[in-house]
C-alpha positions as CSV (number, residue, x, y, z in Angstrom):
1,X,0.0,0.0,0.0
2,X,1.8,3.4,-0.9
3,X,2.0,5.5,1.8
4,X,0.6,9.4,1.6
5,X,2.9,12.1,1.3
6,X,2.0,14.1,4.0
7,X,1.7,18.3,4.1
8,X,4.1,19.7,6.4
9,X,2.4,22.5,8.0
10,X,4.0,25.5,10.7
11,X,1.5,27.4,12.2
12,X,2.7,30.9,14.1
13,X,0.3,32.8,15.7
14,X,0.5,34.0,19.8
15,X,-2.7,32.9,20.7
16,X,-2.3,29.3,22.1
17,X,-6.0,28.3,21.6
18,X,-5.8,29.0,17.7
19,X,-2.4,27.1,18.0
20,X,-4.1,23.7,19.7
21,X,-7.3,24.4,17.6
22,X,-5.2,24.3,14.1
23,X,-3.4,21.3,15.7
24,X,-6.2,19.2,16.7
25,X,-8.3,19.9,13.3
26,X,-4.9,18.5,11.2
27,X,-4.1,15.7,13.3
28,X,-7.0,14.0,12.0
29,X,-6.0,14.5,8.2
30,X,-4.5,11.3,6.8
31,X,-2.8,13.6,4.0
32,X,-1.7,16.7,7.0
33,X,0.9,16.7,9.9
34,X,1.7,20.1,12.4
35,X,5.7,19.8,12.0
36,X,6.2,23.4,14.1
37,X,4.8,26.1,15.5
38,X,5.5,29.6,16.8
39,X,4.3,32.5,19.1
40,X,5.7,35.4,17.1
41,X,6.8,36.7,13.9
42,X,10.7,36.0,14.8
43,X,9.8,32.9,15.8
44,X,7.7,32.1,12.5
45,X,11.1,32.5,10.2
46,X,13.5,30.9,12.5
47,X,11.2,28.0,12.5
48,X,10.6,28.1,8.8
49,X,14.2,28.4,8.3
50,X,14.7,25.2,10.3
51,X,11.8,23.0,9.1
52,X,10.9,24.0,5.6
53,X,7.4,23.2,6.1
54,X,5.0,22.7,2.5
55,X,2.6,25.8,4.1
56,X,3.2,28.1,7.2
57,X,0.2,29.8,8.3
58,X,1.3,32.8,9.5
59,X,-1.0,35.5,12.1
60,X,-0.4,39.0,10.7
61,X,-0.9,40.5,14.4
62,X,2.1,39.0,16.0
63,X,4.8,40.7,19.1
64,X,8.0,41.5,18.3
65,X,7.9,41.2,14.7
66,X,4.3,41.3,12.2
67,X,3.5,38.7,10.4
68,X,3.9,40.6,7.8
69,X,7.1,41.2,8.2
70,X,8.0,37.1,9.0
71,X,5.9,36.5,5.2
72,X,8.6,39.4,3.6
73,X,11.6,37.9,5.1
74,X,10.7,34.4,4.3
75,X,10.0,34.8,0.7
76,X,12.9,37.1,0.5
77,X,14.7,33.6,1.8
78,X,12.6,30.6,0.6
79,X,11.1,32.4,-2.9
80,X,9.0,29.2,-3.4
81,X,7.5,28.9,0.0
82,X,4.0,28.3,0.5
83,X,2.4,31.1,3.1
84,X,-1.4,31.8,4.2
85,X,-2.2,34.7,6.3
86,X,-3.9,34.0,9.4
87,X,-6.5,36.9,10.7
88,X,-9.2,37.9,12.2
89,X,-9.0,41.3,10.1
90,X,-10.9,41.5,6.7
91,X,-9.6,44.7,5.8
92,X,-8.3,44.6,2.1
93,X,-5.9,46.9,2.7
94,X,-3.6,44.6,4.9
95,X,-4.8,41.6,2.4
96,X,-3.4,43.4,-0.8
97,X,0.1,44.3,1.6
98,X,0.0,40.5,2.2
99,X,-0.6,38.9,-1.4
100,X,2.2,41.5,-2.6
101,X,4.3,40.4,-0.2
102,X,4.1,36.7,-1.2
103,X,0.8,35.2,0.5
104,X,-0.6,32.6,-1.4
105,X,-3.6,32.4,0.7
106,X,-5.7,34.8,3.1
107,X,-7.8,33.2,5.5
108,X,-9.8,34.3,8.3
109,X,-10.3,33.1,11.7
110,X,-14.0,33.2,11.3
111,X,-14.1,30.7,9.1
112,X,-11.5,28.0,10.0
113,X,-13.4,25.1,10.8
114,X,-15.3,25.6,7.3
115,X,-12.1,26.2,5.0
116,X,-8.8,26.0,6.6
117,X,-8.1,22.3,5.2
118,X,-9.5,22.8,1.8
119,X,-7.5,26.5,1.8
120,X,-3.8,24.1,2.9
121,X,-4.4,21.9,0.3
122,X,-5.4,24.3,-2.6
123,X,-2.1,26.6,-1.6
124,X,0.0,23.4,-1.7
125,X,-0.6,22.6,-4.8
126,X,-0.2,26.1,-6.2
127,X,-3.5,27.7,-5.5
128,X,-4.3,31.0,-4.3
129,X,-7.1,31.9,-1.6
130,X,-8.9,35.4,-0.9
131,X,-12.3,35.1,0.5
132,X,-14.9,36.4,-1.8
133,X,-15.7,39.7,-0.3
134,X,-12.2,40.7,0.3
135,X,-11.1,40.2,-2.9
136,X,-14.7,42.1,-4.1
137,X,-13.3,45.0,-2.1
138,X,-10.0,45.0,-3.2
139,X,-11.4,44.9,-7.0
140,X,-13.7,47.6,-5.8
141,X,-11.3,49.4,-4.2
142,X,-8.7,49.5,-6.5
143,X,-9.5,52.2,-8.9
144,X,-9.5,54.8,-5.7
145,X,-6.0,56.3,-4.9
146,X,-4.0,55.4,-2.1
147,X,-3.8,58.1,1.0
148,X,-0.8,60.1,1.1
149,X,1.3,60.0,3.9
150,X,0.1,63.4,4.8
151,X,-3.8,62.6,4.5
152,X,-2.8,59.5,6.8
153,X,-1.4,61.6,9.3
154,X,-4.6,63.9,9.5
155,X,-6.9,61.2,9.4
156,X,-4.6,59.0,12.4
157,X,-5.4,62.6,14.2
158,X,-8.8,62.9,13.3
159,X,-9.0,59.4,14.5
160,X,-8.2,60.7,17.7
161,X,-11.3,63.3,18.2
162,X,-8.9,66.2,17.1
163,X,-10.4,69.4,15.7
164,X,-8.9,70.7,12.5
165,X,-7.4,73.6,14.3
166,X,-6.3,70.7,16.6
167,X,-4.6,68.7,13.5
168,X,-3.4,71.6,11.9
169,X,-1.5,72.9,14.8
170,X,-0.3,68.7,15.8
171,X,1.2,68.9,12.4
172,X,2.4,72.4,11.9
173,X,-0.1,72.8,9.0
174,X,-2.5,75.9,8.7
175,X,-6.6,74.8,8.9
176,X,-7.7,75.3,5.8
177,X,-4.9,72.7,4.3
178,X,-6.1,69.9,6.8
179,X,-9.8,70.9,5.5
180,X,-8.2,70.4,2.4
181,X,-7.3,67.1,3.4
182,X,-10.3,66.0,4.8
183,X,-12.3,66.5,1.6
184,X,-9.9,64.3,-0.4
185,X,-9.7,61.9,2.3
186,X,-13.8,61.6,2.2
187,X,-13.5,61.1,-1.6
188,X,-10.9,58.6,-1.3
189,X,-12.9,56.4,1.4
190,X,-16.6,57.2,-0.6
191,X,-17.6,58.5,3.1
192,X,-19.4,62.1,3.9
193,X,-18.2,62.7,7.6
194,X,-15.4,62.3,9.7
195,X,-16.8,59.1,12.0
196,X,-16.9,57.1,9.0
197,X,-13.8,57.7,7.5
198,X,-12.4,56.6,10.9
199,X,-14.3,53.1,10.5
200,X,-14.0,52.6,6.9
201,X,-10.2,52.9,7.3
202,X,-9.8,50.7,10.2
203,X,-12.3,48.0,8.6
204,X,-10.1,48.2,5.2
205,X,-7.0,48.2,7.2
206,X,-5.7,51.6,6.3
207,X,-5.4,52.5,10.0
208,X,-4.7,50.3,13.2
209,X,-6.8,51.5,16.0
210,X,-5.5,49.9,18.8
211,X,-2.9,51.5,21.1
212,X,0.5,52.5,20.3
213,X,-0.5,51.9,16.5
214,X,0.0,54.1,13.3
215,X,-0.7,53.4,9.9
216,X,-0.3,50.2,7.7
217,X,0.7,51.6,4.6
């Protein structure tokens, strides 16, 4: 009887739960085995390095070092390797940073136990994976200009509750340029007020919202 060439999969993400969860789902795969894991992104490459796994999921929100950064120094190392994001953000912001940087795969937490073993399998066999609305909003998304590092720092401001006169004088700009701002940041985002260009940014992953955070472009 030939025996199955199994997948060797790394998994790196800091929450154990996700870790065991992964774990317990591919140990009953006849074609799967967990070869490694890690709890942050320096962890994810030096395991990688050492066990040239088939696919490495990799978490994008990782300490000491993003997954994004672990999926840019990987491929920069191991140009062939097989990597799929790990999130619980749908923004298609940080998707596009991740499929440029050499994802083959984006997969949310959400919807692990439906498509996490179909989405290793596809990927190893040289398959890409973006959930349907992501990549809808990416499409979507993609004829609208980037922010400018400017507009990002008024909107990280405005993000904060500031004023204009309270951006303008945070960034050693006059009021009517960060008004100028704002009304090419609202056509940018397709929003009409200041609240929801805050929540469209942070759901597309323009912005980070939690603490100590600044932007993802």
């Amino acid at each position: 009887m030939t025996e199955i060439k199994k997948i060797r999969i790394l998994i790196a993400d800091d929450h154990s739960l996700i870790r065991v969860g992964v774990a317990s789902v591919v140990s009953m795969q006849e074609d799967m085995e967990l070869v490694g894991e890690a709890d942050d992104g320096h962890g994810a490459v030096d395991e990688y390095r050492r066990l040239r796994p088939d696919v490495a999921l990799i978490d994008l929100q990782m300490p000491r070092m993003s997954g994004l950064e672990a999926i840019i120094r990987i491929r920069q190392e191991f140009p062939t390797s097989r990597l799929i994001v790990l999130t619980t953000y749908a923004g298609d912001v940080q998707a596009l940073q991740a499929l440029k940087a050499g994802a083959a795969g984006y997969l949310l937490k959400s919807t692990l136990r439906h498509e996490l073993l179909n989405v290793i399998r596809g990927v190893h066999e040289g398959g890409f994976h973006v959930p349907p609305e992501i990549a809808n909003d990416i499409g979507m998304n993609a004829v609208r200009e980037m922010l400018t590092d400017r507009e990002l720092e008024v909107l990280l401001a405005v993000s904060r509750g500031l004023p204009n006169k309270g951006v303008a004088r945070e960034l050693g700009i006059t009021e009517e340029t960060v008004k100028a701002h704002v009304k090419s940041i609202f056509a940018k985002l397709g929003v009409a007020d200041r609240t929801e260009a805050v929540t469209v940014a942070a759901r597309r992953g323009i912005i980070d919202l939690t603490p100590g955070s600044g932007p993802k472009l």
